[in-house]
C-alpha positions in Angstrom: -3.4 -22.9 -100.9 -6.8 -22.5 -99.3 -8.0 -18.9 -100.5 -9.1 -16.3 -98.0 -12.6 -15.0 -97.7 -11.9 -11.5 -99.0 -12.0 -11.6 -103.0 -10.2 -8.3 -102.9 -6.7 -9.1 -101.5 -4.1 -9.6 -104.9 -2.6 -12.9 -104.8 1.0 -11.5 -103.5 -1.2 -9.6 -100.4 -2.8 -12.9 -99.3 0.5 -15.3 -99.8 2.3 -12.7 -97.5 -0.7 -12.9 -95.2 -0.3 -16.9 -95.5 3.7 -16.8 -94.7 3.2 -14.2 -91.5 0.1 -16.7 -90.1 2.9 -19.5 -90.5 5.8 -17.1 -88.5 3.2 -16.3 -85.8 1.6 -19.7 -85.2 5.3 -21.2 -84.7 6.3 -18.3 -82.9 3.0 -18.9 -80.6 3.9 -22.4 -80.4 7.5 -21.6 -79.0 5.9 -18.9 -76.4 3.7 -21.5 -74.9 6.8 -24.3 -74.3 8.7 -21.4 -73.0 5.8 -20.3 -70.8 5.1 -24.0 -69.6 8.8 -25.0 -69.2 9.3 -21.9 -67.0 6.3 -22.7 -64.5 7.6 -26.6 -64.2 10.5 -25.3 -63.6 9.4 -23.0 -60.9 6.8 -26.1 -59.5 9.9 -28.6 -59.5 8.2 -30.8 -62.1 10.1 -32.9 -64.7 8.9 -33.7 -68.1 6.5 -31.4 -68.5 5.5 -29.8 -72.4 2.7 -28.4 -73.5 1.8 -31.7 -75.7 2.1 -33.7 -72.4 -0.5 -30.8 -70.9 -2.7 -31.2 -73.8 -2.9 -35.6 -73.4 -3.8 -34.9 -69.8 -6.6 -32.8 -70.4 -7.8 -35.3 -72.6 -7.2 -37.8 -70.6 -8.4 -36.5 -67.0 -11.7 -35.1 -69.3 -12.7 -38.3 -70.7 -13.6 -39.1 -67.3 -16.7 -37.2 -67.2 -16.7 -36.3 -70.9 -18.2 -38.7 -73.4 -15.6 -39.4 -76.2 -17.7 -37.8 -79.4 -18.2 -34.4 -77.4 -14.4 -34.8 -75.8 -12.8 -35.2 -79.5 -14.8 -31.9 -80.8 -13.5 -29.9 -77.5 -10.1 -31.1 -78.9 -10.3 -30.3 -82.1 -10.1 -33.7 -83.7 -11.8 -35.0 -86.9 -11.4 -38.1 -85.5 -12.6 -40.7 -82.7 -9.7 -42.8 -83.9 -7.1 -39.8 -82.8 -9.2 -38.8 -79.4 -8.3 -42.3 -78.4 -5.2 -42.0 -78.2 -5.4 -38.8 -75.7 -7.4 -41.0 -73.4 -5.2 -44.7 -73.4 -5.0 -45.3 -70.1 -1.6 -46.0 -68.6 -0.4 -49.2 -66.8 -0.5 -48.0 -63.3 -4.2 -46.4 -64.0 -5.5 -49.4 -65.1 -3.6 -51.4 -62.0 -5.7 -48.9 -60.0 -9.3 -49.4 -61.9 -8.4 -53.4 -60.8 -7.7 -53.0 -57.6 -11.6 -51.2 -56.9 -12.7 -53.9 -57.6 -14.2 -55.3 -54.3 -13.5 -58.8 -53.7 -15.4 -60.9 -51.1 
């Protein structure tokens, strides 16, 4: 367990300090799928989660973002893991053919 800045907190203060952060970041988790579920709902949109939100972003901003500063903005360690945010998908790739002006 990764100890906590303050030296002063007993151990049994910062492991029930550790278990709450768990509750609330799953809690948090659970609000935003609610949250995002509720306005597709309301939009008429299908298949829509937060983790689908989250590879759009990444996809749609490694248009204009270069991949290195992209991955920081996401919060990856890793160029590997960024990658796979921004894999285009069939009919994107049809489309990037198709500009291509043939004479």
């Amino acid at each position: 367990m990764k100890r906590l800045a303050n030296p002063t907190l007993s151990q049994s203060a910062e492991f029930a300090l550790r278990q709450y952060e768990q509750v609330l970041r799953e809690q948090s988790e659970r609000a935003l799928g609610y949250i995002v579920k509720k306005y597709a709902l309301a939009a008429k949109l299908i298949n829509v989660s937060p983790h689908n939100l989250r590879h759009r972003f990444g996809y749609r901003m490694a248009e204009s973002v270069p991949l290195h500063r992209l991955a920081q903005i996401m919060g990856h360690d890793s160029l590997d893991m960024t990658k796979l945010y921004v894999q285009g998908k069939k009919s994107d790739l049809q489309q990037a053919v198709e500009t291509i002006a043939w004479t």
